[in-house]
KOLLUM-432219 format. One record per residue (C-alpha): residue number from 1; residue in three letters; chain; x, z, y. Coordinates in nm, 3 decimals, always signed. Each point is the difference from the previous one (the first is absolute). Layout:
BEGIN
site num=NUM | residu=ala | chaine=A | u=X | w=Z | v=Y
...
This chain:
BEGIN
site num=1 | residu=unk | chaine=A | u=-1.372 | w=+0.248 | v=-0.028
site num=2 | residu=unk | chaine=A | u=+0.196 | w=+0.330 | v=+0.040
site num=3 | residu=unk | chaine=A | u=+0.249 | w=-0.039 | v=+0.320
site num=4 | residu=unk | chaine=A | u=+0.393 | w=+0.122 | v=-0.024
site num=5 | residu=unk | chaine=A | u=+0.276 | w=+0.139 | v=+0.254
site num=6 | residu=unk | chaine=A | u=+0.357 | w=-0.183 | v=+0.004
site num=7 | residu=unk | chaine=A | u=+0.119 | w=+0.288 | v=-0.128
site num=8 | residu=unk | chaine=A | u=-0.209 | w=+0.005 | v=-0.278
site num=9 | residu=unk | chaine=A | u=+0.086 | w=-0.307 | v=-0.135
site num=10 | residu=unk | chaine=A | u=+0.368 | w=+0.027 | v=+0.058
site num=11 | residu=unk | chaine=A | u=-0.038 | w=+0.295 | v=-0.283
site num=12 | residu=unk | chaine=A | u=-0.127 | w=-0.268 | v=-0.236
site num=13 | residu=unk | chaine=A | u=+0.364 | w=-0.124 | v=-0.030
site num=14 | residu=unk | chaine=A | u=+0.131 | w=-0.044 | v=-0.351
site num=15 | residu=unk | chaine=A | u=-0.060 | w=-0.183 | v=-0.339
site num=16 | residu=unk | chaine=A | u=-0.254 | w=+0.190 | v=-0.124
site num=17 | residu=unk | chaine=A | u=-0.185 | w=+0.066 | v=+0.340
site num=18 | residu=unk | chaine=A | u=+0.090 | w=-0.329 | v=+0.149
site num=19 | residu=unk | chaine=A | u=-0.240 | w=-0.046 | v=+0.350
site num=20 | residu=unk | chaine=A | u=+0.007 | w=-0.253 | v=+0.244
site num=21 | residu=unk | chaine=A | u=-0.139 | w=-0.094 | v=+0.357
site num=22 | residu=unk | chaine=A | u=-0.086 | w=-0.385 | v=+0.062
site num=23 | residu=unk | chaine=A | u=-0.157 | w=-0.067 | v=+0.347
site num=24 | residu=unk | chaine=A | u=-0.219 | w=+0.299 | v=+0.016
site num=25 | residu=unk | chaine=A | u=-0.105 | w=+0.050 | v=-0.368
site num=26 | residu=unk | chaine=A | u=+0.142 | w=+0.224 | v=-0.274
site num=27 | residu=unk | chaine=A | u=+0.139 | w=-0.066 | v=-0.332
site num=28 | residu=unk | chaine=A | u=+0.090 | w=+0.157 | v=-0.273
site num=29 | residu=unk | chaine=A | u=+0.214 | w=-0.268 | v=-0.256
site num=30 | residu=unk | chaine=A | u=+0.086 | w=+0.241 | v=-0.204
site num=31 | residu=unk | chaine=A | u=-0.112 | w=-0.182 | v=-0.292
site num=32 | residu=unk | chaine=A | u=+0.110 | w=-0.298 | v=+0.121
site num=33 | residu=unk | chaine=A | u=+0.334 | w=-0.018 | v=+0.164
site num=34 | residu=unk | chaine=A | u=+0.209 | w=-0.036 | v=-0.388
site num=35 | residu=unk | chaine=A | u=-0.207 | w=-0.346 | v=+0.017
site num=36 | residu=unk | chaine=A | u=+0.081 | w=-0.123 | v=+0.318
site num=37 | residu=unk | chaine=A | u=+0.127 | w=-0.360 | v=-0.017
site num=38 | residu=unk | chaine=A | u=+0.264 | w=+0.078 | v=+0.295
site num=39 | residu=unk | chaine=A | u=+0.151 | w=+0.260 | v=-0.189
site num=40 | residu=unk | chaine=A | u=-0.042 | w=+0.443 | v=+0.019
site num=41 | residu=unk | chaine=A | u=+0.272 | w=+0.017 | v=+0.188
site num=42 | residu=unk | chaine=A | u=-0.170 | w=-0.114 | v=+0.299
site num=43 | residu=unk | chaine=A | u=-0.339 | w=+0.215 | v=-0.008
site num=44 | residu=unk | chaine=A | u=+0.219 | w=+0.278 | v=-0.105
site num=45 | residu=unk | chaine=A | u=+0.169 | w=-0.019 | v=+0.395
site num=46 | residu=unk | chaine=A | u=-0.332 | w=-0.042 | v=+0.158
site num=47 | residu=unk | chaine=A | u=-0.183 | w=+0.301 | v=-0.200
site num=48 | residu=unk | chaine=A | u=-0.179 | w=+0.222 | v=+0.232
site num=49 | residu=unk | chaine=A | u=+0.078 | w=-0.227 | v=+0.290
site num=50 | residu=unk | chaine=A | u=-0.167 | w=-0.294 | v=+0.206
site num=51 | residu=unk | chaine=A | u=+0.013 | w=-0.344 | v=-0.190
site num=52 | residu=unk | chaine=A | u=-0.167 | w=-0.207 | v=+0.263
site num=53 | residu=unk | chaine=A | u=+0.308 | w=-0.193 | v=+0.087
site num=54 | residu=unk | chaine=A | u=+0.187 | w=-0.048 | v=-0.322
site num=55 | residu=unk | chaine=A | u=-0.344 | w=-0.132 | v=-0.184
site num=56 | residu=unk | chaine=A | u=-0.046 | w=-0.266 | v=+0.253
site num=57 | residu=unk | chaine=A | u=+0.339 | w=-0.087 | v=+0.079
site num=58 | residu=unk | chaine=A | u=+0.009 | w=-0.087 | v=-0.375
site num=59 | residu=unk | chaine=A | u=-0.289 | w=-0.201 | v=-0.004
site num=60 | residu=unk | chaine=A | u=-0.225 | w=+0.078 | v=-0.287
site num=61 | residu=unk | chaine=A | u=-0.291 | w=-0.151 | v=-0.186
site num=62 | residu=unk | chaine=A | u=-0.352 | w=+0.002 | v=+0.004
site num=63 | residu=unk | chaine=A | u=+0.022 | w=+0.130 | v=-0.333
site num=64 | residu=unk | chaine=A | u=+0.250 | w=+0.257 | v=+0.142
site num=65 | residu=unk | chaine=A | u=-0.194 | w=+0.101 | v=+0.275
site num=66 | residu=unk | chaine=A | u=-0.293 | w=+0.071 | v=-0.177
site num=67 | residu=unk | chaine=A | u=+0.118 | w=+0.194 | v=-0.277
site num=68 | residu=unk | chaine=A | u=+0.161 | w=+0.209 | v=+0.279
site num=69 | residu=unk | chaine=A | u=-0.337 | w=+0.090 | v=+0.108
site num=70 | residu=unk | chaine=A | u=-0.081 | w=+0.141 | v=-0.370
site num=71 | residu=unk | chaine=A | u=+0.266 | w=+0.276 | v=+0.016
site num=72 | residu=unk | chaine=A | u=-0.193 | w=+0.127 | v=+0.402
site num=73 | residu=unk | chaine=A | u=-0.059 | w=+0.328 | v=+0.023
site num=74 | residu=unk | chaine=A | u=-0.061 | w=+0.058 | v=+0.370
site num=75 | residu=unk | chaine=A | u=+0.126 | w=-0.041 | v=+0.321
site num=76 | residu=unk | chaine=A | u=+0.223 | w=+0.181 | v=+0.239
site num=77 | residu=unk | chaine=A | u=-0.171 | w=+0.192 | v=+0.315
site num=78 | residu=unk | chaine=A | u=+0.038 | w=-0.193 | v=+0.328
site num=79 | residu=unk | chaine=A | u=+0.197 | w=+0.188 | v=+0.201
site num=80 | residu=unk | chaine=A | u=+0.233 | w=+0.154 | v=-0.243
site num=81 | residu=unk | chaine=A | u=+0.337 | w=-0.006 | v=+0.029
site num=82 | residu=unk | chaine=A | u=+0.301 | w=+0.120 | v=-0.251
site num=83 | residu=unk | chaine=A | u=-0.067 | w=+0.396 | v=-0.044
site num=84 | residu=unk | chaine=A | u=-0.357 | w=+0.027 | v=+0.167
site num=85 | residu=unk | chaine=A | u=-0.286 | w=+0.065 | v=-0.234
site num=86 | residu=unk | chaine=A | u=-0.358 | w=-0.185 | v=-0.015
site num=87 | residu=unk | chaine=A | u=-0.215 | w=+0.344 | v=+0.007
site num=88 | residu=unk | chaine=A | u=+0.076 | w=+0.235 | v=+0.272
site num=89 | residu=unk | chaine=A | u=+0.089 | w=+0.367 | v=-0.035
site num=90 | residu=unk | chaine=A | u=-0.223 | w=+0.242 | v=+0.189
site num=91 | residu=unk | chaine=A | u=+0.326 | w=+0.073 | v=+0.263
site num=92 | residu=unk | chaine=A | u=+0.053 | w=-0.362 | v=+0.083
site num=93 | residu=unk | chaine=A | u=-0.382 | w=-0.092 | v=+0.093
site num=94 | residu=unk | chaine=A | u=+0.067 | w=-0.372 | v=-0.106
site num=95 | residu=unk | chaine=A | u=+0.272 | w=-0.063 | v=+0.332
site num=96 | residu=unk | chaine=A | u=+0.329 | w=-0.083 | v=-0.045
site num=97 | residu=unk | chaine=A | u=+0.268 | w=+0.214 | v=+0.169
């Protein structure tokens, strides 16, 4: 499963490129987030951004959850954090300054 940076995702931001983060998978709803029962509004704000905490503060489904898991596309690199990239350029040597 291919692995993304936190700023890749965040570029995944709009209606018709519409990416999200839950725990440490990626999503892309594109397809999906006119359907969502809780309104477009609401995956439009979180698009390109860490869901984790408004999915389960809502309290979803089992049916929920696992169509969820149909629309995974990766994960997000441990370690990243908001502009920091999953490969490493040759100048960097994989450490962070």
């Amino acid at each position: 499963m291919t692995t993304f940076s936190l700023e890749e995702v965040a570029k995944h931001n709009t209606e018709n490129d519409l990416w999200i983060i839950y725990n440490d998978g990626v999503y892309d709803i594109t397809k999906f987030y006119t359907e969502h029962p809780g309104g477009e509004e609401i995956l439009l704000n979180l698009a390109g951004k860490d869901s984790t905490q408004c999915f389960d503060d809502i309290g979803h489904s089992e049916e929920a959850i696992i169509l969820r898991e149909t629309f995974k596309i990766g994960t997000v690199g441990a370690g990243t954090a908001a502009g920091e990239t999953v490969s490493s350029s040759p100048s960097s040597g994989g450490t962070s300054q």
